[in-house]
C-alpha positions, 0 to 999 in steps of 0.5 A: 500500500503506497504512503504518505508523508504529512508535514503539519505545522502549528499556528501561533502560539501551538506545539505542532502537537496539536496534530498528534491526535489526527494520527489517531483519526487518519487512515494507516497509510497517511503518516502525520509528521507534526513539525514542531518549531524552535522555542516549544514542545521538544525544542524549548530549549532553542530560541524562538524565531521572528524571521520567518523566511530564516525559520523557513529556510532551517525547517527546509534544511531538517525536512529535505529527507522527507521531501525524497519521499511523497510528501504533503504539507498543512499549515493552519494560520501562521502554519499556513504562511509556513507551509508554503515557504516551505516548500518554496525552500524545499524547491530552492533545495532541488526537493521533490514538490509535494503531492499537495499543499493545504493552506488553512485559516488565513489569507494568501501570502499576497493579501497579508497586508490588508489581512494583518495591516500594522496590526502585528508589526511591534510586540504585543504586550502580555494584555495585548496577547490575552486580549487576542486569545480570547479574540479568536476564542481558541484558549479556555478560560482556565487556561488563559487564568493559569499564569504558570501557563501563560508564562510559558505561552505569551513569549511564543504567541508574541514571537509568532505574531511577529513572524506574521507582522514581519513577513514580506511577500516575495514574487516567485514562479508559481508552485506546480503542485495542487494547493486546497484552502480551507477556510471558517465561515466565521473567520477574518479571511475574506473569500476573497483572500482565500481565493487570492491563493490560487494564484500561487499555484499552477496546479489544481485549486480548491476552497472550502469553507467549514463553519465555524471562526478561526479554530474551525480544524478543531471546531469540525475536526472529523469533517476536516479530516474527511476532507483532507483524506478525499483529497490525498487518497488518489493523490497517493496512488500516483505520487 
């Protein structure tokens, strides 16, 4: 039975162990790789990244391995902005491209400015970041009252945040790879900036949006999944 490979990256603040339980969920011949990156989970210990061209170029380095085999890539928000310079660095690497592309809950690359604006460009205070999570309504309450938590959380959140703030939109060749965007109805990406992603492929584009706001992978996980697995299936036979 053909495999595949599924690199997943988190979204602001997250371990890319919000992944580990798909692993669980998704068919034996999908392996869910999370990615995690520097400053959580198990690289706590290295420093946190605000440059997410840098950051992109050192995940390409540690991945090109995966990328000699079928691979795929996701990325939900600031893991969807990843995700795809990612495999624009696993191309610059004479890497394979994936089989598929899965940008979720954010605008396109090319839409970032009117998407996040100013908004993220200068570091957040700790009421600032708190105010953000209770925002997109992703963190329980208790969480959010569990200081030694948010002592943990708030330095990766406001590092985050910044990568975003930071990113500066490059004009390259398209990708040549199939790109699926998933969108929450209820979430700040327009449809509009959701469809702007087709322009960074020339292979096949989807969208579909799911109900829910931003955590909408969570939200209506089993329907994502069912989604994501549909798409890759025949993907895997060919790859």
């Amino acid at each position: 039975m053909s495999s595949l490979t599924l690199l997943c990256l988190p979204y602001s603040g997250a371990s890319a162990m919000v992944y580990s339980r798909w692993r669980r969920k998704l068919p034996a011949w999908l392996n869910v790789r999370p990615v995690e990156l520097p400053g959580r989970g198990a690289r706590l210990a290295e420093p946190l990244h605000t440059d997410l061209a840098a950051l992109a170029r050192q995940l390409a380095a540690e991945q090109r391995l995966t990328a000699n085999q079928p691979y795929a890539v996701l990325g939900h928000s600031l893991g969807a902005l990843l995700a795809f310079e990612l495999v624009h660095e696993l191309q610059a690497l004479g890497c394979r491209p994936p089989v598929a592309l899965f940008a979720c809950g954010t605008a396109a690359p090319s839409r970032r400015e009117e998407y996040d604006g100013a908004r993220l460009r200068e570091a957040k205070s700790d009421a600032e970041l708190m105010d953000e999570l209770r925002t997109l309504q992703g963190t329980p309450e208790e969480v959010l009252a569990n200081e030694e938590l948010m002592s943990l959380m708030l330095p990766i959140l406001r590092a985050d945040f910044l990568l975003c703030g930071h990113y500066a939109y490059r004009q390259r060749p398209a990708l040549c790879c199939p790109l699926h965007v998933f969108g929450g109805e209820d979430d700040r990406a327009s449809e509009e900036q959701l469809l702007a992603w087709r322009a960074e492929t020339q292979g096949d584009f989807s969208l579909e949006v799911f109900p829910g706001g931003h955590f909408f992978i969570h939200e209506h996980e089993d329907r994502v999944l069912g989604v994501l697995s549909a798409a890759l299936e025949p993907l895997r036979l060919t790859a």
